[in-house]
C-alpha positions in Angstrom: 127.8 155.2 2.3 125.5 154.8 -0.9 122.0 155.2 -0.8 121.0 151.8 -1.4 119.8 149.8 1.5 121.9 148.9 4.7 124.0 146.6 4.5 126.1 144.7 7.1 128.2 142.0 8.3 129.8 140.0 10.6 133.2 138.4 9.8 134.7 136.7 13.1 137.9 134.0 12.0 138.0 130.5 12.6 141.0 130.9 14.8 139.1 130.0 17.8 135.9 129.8 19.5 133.3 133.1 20.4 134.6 134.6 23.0 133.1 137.8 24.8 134.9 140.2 22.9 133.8 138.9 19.7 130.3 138.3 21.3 129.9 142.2 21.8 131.0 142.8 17.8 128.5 140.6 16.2 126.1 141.8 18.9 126.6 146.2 17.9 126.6 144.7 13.9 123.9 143.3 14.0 121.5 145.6 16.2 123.4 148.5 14.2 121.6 146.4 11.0 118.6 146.1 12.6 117.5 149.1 13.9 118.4 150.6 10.5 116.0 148.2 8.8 118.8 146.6 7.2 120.3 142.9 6.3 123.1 141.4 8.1 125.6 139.3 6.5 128.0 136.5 7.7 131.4 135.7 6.5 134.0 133.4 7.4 137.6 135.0 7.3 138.9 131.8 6.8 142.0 132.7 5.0 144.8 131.5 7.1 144.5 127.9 6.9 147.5 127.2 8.7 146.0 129.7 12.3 142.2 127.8 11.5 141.0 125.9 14.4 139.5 122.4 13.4 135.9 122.7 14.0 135.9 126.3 15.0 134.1 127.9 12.2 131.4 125.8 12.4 130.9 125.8 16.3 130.9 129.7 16.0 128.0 129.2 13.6 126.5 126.6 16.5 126.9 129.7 18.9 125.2 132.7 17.0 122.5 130.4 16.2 122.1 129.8 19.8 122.7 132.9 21.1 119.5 134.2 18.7 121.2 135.7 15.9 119.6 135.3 12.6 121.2 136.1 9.8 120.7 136.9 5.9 121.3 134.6 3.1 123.9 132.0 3.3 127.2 132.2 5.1 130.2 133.1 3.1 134.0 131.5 2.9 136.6 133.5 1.9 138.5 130.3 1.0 136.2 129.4 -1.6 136.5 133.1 -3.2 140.1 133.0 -4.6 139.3 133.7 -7.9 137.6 137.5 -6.5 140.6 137.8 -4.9 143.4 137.1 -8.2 140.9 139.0 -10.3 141.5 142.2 -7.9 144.9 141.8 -7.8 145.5 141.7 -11.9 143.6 144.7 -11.8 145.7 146.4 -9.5 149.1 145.5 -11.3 147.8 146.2 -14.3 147.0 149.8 -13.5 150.2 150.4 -11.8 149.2 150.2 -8.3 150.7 146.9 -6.9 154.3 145.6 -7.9 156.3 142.7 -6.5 158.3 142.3 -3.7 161.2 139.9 -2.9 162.1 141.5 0.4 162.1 138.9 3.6 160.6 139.5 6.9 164.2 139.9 7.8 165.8 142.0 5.5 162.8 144.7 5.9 163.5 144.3 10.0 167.0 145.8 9.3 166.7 148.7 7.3 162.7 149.9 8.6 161.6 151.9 11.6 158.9 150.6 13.5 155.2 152.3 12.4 151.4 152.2 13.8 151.0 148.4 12.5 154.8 146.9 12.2 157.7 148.0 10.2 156.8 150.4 7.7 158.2 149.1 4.6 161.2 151.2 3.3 160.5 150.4 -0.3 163.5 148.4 -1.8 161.2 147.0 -4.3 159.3 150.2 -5.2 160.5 149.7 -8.8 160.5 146.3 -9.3 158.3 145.5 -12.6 155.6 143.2 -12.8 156.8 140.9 -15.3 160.1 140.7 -13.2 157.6 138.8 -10.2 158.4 138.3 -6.3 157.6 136.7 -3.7 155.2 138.4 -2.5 152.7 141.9 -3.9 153.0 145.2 -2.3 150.3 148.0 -2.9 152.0 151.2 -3.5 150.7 153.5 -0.4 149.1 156.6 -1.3 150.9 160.1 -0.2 149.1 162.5 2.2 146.7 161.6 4.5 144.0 159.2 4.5 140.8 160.3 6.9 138.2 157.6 7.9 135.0 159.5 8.9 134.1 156.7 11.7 130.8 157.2 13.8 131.3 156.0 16.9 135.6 156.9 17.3 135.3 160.4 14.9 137.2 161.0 12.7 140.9 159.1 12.1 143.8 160.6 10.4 146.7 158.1 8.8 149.5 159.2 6.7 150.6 155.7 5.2 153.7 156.8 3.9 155.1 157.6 6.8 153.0 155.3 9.2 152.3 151.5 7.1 154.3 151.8 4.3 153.4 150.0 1.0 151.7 147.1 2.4 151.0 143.6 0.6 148.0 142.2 -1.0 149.1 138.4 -1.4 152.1 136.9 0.7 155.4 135.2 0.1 153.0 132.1 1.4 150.8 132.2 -1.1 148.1 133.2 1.3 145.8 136.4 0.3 146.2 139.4 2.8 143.3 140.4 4.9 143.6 144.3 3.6 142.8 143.0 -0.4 139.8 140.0 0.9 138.1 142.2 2.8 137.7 145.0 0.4 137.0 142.2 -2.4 134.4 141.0 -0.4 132.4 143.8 1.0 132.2 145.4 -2.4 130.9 142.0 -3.7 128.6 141.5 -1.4 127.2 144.8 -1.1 128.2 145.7 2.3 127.7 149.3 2.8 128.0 149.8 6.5 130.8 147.8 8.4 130.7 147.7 12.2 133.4 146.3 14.0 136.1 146.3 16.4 138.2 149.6 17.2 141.3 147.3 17.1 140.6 147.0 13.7 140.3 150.5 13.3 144.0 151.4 12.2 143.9 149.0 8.8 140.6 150.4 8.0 143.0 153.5 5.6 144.7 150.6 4.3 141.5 149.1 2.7 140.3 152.6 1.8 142.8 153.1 -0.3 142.2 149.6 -1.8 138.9 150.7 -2.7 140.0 153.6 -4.2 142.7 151.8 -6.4 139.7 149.6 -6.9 137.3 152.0 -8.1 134.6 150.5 -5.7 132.7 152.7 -2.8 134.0 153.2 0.7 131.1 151.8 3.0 130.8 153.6 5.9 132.2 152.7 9.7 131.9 152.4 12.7 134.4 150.6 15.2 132.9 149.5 18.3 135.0 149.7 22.2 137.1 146.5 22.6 137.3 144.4 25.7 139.8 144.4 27.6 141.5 142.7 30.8 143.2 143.7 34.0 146.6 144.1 32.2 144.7 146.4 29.2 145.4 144.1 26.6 142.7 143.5 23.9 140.5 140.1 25.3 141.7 138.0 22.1 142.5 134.4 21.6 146.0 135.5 21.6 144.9 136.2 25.5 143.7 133.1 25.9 140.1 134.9 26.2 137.6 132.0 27.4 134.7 131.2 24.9 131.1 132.3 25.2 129.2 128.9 26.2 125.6 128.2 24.7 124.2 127.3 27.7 124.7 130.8 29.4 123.2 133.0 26.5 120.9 134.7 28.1 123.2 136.2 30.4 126.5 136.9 28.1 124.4 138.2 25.9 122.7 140.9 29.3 126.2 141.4 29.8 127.2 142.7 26.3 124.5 144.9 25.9 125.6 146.6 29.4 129.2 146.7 27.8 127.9 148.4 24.7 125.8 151.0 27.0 122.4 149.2 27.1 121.6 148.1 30.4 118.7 145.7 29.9 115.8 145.8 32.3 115.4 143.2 35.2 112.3 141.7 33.7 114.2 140.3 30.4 114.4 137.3 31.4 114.8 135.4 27.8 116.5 135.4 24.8 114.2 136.6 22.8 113.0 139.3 25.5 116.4 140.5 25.5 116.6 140.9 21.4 113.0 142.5 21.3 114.0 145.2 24.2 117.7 145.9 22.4 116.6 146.1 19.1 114.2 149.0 20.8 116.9 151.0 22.5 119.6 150.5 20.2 121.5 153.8 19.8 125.0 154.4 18.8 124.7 157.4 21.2 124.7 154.8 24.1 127.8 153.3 23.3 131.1 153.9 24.9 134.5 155.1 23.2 136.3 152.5 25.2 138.2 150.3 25.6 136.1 148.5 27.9 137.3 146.3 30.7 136.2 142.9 30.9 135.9 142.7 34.5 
């Protein structure tokens, strides 16, 4: 992480509405942010037009405000920042680190072995040429290993190679791929910390490598326990985890501060007694590993 200020950010999609998994993210972020006398940021991942919820980015807005949160300058859209995003691309086939790809969903299912995050992609179109196009752009994984230096989960070892496989940057849809947006936009926006889920933790070498093809810094991470239910699956929307409701904020947001490891005292009774004694005790050191069950 570079010397400059902190720098962090929240980034939930308007797939759905806050639920309590996503509740304790923005909460760790932001108290991360704070204690370290830094800004937090919000951004709408709002690339997937076709998953987006009607409504749902801006009740998740609703919710944060309610819930206390306060955040710095104005909120971001990734769907009004396509242009970032077909810069970095250009830049990335122009210095020989993305090609094309006309491979289907279906013809990479019958020739690839299964991987940490899918198929792993065998590579039919390593050699394709830029000028020839596709259907889709692949980035051109990087040999050896790739080691995130993460916080909270220590340190994480990927060989991409062998585990992802060249992975794409803009789909056969036309839609951008998280792994390119997210890079894009926390280099644009200056984020130099990024605290977020551990489920998210095994595409974090993917972007590293981005930012190395990039030639922009690798912020620093930290991926926080995720929730999880009765069967051990991740509390998602896929789950059909409930939302957070305004009207019980004080106690959802008691009850994510004990998930993270900070049990608040008896006598914080509001909202704003609850910030002022968490943003006290914050400490990484507090928080679990997990995964945490949401019981």
């Amino acid at each position: 992480m570079n010397s400059s200020r902190y720098r962090g950010r929240f980034a939930p999609s308007p797939t759905g509405l806050l639920h309590a998994g996503s509740l304790c993210t923005a909460v760790g972020s932001y108290l991360e942010a704070r204690a370290r006398g830094g800004e937090w940021l919000l951004r709408m991942e709002n690339l997937d037009p076709p998953r987006e919820v009607a409504g749902a980015a801006d009740a998740i807005l609703r919710t944060l405000d309610a819930y206390g949160f306060e955040w710095d300058g104005e909120v971001v859209y990734q769907s009004r920042r396509h242009e970032l995003y077909r810069q970095a691309l250009e830049q990335l086939i122009a210095s020989g680190h993305a090609y094309p790809c006309n491979c289907t969903r279906k013809e990479i299912a019958k020739t690839a072995r299964r991987g940490l995050d899918g198929y792993v992609y065998p590579g039919h179109c390593r050699r394709r040429r830029p000028e020839e196009g596709g259907r889709a752009w692949r980035l051109r994984a990087a040999p050896g290993d790739t080691v995130v230096a993460d916080r909270l989960q220590g340190p994480y070892r990927q060989n991409l190679t062998a585990d992802i496989g060249d992975f794409v940057l803009l789909r056969a849809d036309g839609f951008w791929a998280y792994q390119l947006a997210v890079v894009v936009d926390d280099a644009e926006q200056g984020v130099n910390d990024v605290v977020r889920g551990a489920d998210l933790l095994v595409s974090t070498p993917r972007q590293v490598v981005v930012q190395q093809a990039l030639g922009v810094a690798t912020p620093g991470y930290c991926h926080l326990p995720v929730l999880v239910n009765a069967a051990g699956e991740k509390l998602s929307k896929q789950t059909l985890a409930p939302a957070v409701a305004a009207e019980d904020a004080v106690a959802a947001l008691r009850l994510a501060l004990s998930r993270l490891g900070h049990v608040p005292p008896e006598e914080c009774g509001s909202l704003a007694e609850l910030w002022q004694w968490a943003r006290a005790h914050w400490s990484l050191a507090r928080v679990p590993v997990g995964p945490v069950l949401a019981g």
